[in-house]
ZAMITI-81179 format. One line per 3 residues: number of its first residue (from 1); their letters; for each residue x, z, y of C-alpha. Coordinates in steps of 0.02 Angstrom, whole numbers, plus 50000, padded with zeros to 5 digits. Layout:
// ZAMITI-81179
NUM> A> X Z Y ~ ...;
END
This chain:
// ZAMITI-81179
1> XXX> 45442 48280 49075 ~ 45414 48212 49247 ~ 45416 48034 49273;
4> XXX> 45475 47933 49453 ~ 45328 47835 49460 ~ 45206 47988 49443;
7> XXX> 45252 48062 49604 ~ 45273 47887 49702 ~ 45092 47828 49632;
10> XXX> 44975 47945 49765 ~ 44802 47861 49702 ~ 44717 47891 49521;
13> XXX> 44572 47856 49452 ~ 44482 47993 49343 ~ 44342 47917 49219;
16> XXX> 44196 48043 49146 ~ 44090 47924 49033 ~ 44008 47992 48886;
19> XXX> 43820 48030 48820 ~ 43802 48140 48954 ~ 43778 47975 49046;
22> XXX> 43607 47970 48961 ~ 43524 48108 49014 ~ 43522 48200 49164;
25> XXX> 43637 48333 49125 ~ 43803 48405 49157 ~ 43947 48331 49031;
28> XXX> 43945 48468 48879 ~ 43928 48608 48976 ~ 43739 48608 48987;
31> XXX> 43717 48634 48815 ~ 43865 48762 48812 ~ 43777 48855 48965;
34> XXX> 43594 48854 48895 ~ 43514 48701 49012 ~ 43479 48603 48865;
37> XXX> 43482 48643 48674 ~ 43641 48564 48577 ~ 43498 48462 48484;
40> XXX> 43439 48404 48643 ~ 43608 48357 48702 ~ 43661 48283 48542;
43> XXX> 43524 48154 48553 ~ 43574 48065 48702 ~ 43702 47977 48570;
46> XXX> 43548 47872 48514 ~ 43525 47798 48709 ~ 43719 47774 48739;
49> XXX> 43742 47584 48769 ~ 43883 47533 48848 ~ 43787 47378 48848;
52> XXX> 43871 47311 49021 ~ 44050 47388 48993 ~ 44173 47299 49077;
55> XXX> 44340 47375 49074 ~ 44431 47213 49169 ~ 44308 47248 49309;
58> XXX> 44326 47430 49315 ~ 44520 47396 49325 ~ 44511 47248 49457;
61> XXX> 44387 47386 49566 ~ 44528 47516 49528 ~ 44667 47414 49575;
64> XXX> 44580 47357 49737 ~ 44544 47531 49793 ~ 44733 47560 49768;
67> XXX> 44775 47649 49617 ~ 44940 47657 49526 ~ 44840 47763 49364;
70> XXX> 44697 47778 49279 ~ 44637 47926 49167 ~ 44480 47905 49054;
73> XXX> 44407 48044 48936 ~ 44432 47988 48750 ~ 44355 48167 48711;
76> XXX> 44264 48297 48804 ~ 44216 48464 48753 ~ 44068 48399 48644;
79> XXX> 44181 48313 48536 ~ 44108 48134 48550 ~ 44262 48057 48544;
82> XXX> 44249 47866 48626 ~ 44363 47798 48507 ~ 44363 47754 48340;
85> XXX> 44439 47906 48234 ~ 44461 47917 48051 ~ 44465 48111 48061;
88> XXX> 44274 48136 48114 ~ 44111 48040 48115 ~ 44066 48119 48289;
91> XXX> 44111 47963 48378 ~ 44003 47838 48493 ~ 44065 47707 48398;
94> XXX> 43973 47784 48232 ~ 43857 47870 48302 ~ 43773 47780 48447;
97> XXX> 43719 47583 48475 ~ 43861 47562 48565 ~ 43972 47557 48414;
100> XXX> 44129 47488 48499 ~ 44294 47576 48535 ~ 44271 47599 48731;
103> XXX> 44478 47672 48732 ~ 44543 47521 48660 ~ 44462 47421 48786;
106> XXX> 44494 47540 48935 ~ 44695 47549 48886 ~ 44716 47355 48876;
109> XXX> 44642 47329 49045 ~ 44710 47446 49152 ~ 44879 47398 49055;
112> XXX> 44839 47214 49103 ~ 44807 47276 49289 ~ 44967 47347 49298;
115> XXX> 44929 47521 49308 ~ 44978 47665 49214 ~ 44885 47716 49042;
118> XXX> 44822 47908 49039 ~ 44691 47980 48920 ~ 44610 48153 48946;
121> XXX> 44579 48232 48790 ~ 44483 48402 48768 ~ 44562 48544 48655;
124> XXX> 44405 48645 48634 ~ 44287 48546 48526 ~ 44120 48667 48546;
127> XXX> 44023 48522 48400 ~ 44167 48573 48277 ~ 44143 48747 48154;
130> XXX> 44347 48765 48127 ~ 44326 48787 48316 ~ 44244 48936 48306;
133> XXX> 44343 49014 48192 ~ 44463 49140 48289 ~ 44428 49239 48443;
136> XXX> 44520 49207 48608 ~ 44674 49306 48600 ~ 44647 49509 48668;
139> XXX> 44455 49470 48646 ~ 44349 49579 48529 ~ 44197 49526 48419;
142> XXX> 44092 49617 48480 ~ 44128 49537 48677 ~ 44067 49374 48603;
145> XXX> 43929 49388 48514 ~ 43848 49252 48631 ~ 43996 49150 48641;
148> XXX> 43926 49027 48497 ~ 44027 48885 48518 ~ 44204 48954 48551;
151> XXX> 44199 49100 48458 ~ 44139 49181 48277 ~ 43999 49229 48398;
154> XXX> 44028 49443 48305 ~ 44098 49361 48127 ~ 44248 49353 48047;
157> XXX> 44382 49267 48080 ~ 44447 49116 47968 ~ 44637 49086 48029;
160> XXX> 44642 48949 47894 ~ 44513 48846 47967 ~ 44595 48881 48151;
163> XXX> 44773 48797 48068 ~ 44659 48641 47992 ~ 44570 48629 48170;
166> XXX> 44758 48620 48255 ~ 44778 48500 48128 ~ 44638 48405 48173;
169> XXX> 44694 48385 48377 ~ 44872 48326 48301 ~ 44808 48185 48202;
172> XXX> 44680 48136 48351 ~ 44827 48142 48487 ~ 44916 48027 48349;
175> XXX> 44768 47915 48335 ~ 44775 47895 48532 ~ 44958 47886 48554;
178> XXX> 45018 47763 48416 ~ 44845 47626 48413 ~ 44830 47560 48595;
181> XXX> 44990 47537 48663 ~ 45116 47663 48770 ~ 45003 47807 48853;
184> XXX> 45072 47871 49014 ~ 44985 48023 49045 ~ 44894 48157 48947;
187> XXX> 44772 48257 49051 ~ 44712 48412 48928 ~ 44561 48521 48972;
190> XXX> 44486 48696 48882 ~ 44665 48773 48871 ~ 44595 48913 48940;
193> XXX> 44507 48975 48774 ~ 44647 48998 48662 ~ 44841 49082 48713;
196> XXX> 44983 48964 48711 ~ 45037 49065 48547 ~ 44852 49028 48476;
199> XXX> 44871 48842 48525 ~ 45068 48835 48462 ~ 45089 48758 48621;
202> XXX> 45259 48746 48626 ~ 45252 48630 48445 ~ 45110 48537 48509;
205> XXX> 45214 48474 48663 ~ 45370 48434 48559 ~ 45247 48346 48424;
208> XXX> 45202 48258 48584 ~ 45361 48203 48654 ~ 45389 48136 48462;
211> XXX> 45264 48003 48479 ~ 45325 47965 48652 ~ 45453 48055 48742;
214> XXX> 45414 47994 48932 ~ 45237 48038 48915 ~ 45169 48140 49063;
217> XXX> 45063 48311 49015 ~ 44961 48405 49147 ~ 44949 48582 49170;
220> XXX> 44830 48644 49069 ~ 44927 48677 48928 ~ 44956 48855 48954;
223> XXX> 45123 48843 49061 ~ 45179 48691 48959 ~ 45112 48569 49060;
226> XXX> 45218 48439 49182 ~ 45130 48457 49333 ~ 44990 48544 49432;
229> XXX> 44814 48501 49439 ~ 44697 48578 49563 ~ 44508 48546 49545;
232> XXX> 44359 48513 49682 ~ 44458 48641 49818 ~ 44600 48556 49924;
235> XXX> 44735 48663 49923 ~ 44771 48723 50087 ~ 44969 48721 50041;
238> XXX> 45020 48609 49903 ~ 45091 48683 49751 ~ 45274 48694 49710;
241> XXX> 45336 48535 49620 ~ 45216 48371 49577 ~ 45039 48387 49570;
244> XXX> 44872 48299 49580 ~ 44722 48342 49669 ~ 44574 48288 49547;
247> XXX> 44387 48286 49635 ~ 44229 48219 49614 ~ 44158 48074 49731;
250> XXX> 43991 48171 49723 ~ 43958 48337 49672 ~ 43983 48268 49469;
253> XXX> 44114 48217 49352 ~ 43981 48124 49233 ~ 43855 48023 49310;
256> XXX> 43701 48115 49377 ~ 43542 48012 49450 ~ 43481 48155 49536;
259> XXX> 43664 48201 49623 ~ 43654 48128 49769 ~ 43787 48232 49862;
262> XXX> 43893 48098 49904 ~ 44071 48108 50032 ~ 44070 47993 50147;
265> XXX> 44218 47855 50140 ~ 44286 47952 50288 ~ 44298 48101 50205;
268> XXX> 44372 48044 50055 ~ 44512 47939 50155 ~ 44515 48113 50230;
271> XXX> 44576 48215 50062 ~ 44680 48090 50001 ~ 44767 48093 50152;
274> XXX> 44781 48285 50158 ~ 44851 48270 49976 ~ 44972 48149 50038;
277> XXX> 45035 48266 50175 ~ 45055 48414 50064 ~ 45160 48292 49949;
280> XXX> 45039 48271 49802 ~ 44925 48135 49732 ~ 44746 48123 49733;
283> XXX> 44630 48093 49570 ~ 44460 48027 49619 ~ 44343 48029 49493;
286> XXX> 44211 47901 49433 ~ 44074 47940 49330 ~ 43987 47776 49245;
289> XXX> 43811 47749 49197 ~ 43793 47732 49013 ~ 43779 47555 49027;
292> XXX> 43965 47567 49083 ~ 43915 47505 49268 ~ 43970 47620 49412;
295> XXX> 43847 47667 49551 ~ 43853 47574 49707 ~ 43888 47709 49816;
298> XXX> 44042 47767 49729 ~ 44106 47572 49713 ~ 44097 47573 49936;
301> XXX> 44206 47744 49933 ~ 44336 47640 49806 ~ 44325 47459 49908;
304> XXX> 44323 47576 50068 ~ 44481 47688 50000 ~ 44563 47509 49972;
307> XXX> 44525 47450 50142 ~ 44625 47591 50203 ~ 44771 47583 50100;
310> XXX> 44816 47384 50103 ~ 44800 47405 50289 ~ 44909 47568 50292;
313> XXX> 45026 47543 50127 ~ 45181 47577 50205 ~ 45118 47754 50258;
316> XXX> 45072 47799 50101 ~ 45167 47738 49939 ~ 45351 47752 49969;
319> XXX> 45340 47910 50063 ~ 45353 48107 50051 ~ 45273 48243 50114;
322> XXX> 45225 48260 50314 ~ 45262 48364 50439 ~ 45197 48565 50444;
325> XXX> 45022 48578 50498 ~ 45089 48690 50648 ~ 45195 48520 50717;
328> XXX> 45067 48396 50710 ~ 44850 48456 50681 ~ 44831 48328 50571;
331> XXX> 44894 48242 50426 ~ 45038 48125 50408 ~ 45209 48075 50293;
334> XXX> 45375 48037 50326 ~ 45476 47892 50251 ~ 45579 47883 50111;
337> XXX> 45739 47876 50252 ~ 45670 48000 50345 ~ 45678 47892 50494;
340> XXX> 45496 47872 50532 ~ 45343 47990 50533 ~ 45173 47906 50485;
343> XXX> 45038 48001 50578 ~ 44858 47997 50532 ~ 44727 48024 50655;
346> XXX> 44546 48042 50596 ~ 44461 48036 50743 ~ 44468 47958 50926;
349> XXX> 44578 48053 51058 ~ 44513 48081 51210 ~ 44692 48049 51300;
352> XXX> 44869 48125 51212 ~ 44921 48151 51026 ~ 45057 48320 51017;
355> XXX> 45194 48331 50905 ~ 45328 48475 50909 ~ 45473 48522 50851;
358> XXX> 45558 48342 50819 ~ 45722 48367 50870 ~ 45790 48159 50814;
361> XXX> 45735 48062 50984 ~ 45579 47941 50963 ~ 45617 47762 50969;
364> XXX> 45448 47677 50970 ~ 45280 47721 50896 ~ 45151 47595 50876;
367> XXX> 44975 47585 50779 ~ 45006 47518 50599 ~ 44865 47422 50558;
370> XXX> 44881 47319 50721 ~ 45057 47336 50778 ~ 44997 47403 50933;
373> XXX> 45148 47473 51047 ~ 45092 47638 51138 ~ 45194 47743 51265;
376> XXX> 45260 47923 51241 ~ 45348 48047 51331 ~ 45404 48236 51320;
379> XXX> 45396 48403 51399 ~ 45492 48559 51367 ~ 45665 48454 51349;
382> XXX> 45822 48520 51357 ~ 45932 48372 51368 ~ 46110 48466 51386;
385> XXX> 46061 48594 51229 ~ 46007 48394 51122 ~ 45810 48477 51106;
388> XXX> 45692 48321 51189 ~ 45542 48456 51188 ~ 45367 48412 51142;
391> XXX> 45312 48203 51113 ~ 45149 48157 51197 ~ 45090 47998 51146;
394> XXX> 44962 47912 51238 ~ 44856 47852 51123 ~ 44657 47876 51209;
397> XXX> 44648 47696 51227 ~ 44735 47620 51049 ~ 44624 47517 50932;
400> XXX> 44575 47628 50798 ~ 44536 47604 50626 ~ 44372 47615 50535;
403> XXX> 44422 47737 50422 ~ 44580 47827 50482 ~ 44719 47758 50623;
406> XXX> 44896 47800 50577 ~ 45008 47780 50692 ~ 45203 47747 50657;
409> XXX> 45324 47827 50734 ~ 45520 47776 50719 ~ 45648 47896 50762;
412> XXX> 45818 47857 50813 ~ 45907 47930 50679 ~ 45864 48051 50525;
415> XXX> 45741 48182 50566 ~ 45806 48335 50617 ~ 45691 48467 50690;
418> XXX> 45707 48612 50803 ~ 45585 48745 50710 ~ 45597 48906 50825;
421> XXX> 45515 49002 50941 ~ 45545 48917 51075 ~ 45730 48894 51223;
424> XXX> 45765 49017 51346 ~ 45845 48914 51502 ~ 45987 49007 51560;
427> XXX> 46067 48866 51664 ~ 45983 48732 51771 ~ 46131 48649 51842;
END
């Protein structure tokens, strides 16, 4: 069930901490892929700290780069869960020296911060035997005999053991949706192993809406999800309805020492502005040290993304999607009374910025971070038919922002647009 403040809230904050923080290695899939033995992996638990864990500060740093929610993972594929379950001993709060329920912390401060509460939470468990107990729907045994982790790997199949796993998520969403306060959102991952029918999806969302009926569910859920999620590729058109575009800050959701394949502020201002013109939100994700401290490159892109958006606000929150790419070749929004278009430029014009196919006059535009007034005119217009033609605003010499300059322009009215090919003049008089 979609909620209002999910599509007004633009920014989130995505959170990958876990034992894969320890070592070098991808989060869960490296042992699942063969980079490091499940042993291996398994013994990063005895180096997982959390010894400078701050949630307050990660939810000040969050709120200062601009963002309305937050998303941690309580559970990743490995099955470490990060808070403290009664249904399994796999937990970093019994099995490593951190020993403290990191979720119950997390929740309370981004609560306190005024943001919205969401928890991602894996449905594949690849540490847990009732797991492996069924095949993926329409697969045979003998296509997974090296699927060890999500499969009987050739063996039989134990649908008792399935039901107790299903069980097992149930009582674990329970855990996490009754013992630290409301949750907002639920962003579920590893759908794709199991059918909907395998996964009694349809049950598990009305089991979810029991324990809180606004809750938000993302789209991995097998078609029974609230809203989209694309992942690392910008869409080039946004999907139908709400979504989120979730990406990585480098090229990894858990912290990596040796990724250094870091955007540049300017290109993340960049993305979250193209999610903003194609209507959707963006989710950036952070991935903590196990100490719980965050690298210092990806706190500059946050304070950097914040920069942007308390000098911009009005462009951003209480807007809706922008103008076509084929009116304006670059990104922008357009107010909630579609009486002004927010345009953002990412780089320095040389002399004129073109927009077409605005048929509402243009009252005044002017650079938003400075107030700025700049001039504008039209070609192409058609005065007796109401079309003004083409704006040209001159905009070479405006101040321009470090990151991105938007530029604000009011209309005289409601937008209306002229969207054709184009006026034959049959009458000059």
């Amino acid at each position: 069930m979609m909620q209002e403040w999910f599509r007004k809230a633009k920014l989130g904050i995505f959170i990958h901490y876990g034992i894969y923080a320890v070592g070098d290695v991808s989060e869960s899939w490296s042992f699942h892929n063969g980079n490091i033995s499940y042993e291996d992996y398994m013994k990063q638990c005895e180096g997982f700290t959390a010894s400078k864990f701050d949630a307050g500060a990660w939810a000040d740093l969050f709120k200062r780069a601009g963002a309305r929610y937050v998303v941690m993972t309580t559970k990743h594929h490995d099955g470490v869960a990060l808070f403290d379950t009664q249904y399994s001993d796999l937990s970093v709060v019994k099995k490593t020296p951190a020993a403290r329920d990191l979720v119950k912390e997390y929740a309370q401060a981004v609560r306190d911060a005024g943001m919205k509460v969401g928890f991602y939470f894996s449905l594949i468990d690849w540490s847990d035997e009732r797991y492996r107990s069924i095949y993926p729907e329409g697969m045979k045994p003998e296509e997974c005999l090296k699927d060890i982790y999500g499969s009987p790997a050739g063996g039989e199949e134990d649908p008792e053991k399935w039901q107790e796993f299903l069980a097992f998520n149930r009582n674990q969403m329970k855990e996490l949706m009754t013992s630290y306060g409301t949750v907002d959102l639920l962003w579920f991952d590893g759908d794709w192993e199991r059918s909907a029918a395998q996964w009694k999806m349809p049950e598990f969302k009305e089991y979810l809406h029991s324990l809180n009926p606004n809750v938000i569910c993302n789209s991995r859920m097998q078609g029974y999800g609230d809203y989209e999620t694309p992942e690392q590729g910008i869409p080039i058109l946004g999907p139908e309805g709400p979504w989120e575009f979730c990406t990585t800050i480098n090229s990894s959701w858990g912290y990596r020492p040796s990724d250094n394949e870091y955007k540049t502020s300017r290109q993340v201002i960049r993305m979250f502005c193209d999610c903003l013109t194609l209507g959707g939100n963006l989710l950036l994700d952070v991935g903590p040290k196990e100490d719980g401290t965050l690298d210092e490159r990806q706190v500059k892109v946050l304070e950097d993304l914040g920069t942007f958006i308390r000098d911009n606000e009005e462009a951003i929150y209480d807007t809706g999607k922008g103008l076509n790419y084929n009116q304006f070749l670059g990104g922008s929004t357009l107010s909630e009374d579609k009486k002004t278009i927010y345009l953002f430029i990412y780089d320095k014009p040389l002399e004129k910025i073109c927009v077409k196919g605005i048929k509402t006059p243009v009252k005044r535009v002017s650079v938003l971070h400075s107030g700025e007034e700049l001039s504008f005119s039209y070609t192409g217009s058609l005065p007796w038919s109401g079309i003004p033609g083409t704006i040209w605003i001159q905009a070479g010499q405006m101040k321009l922002h470090p990151f991105t300059t938007v530029l604000k322009v009011e209309l005289e009215g409601e937008i209306t647009y002229n969207l054709g090919h184009g006026e034959v003049v049959t009458n000059n008089d």
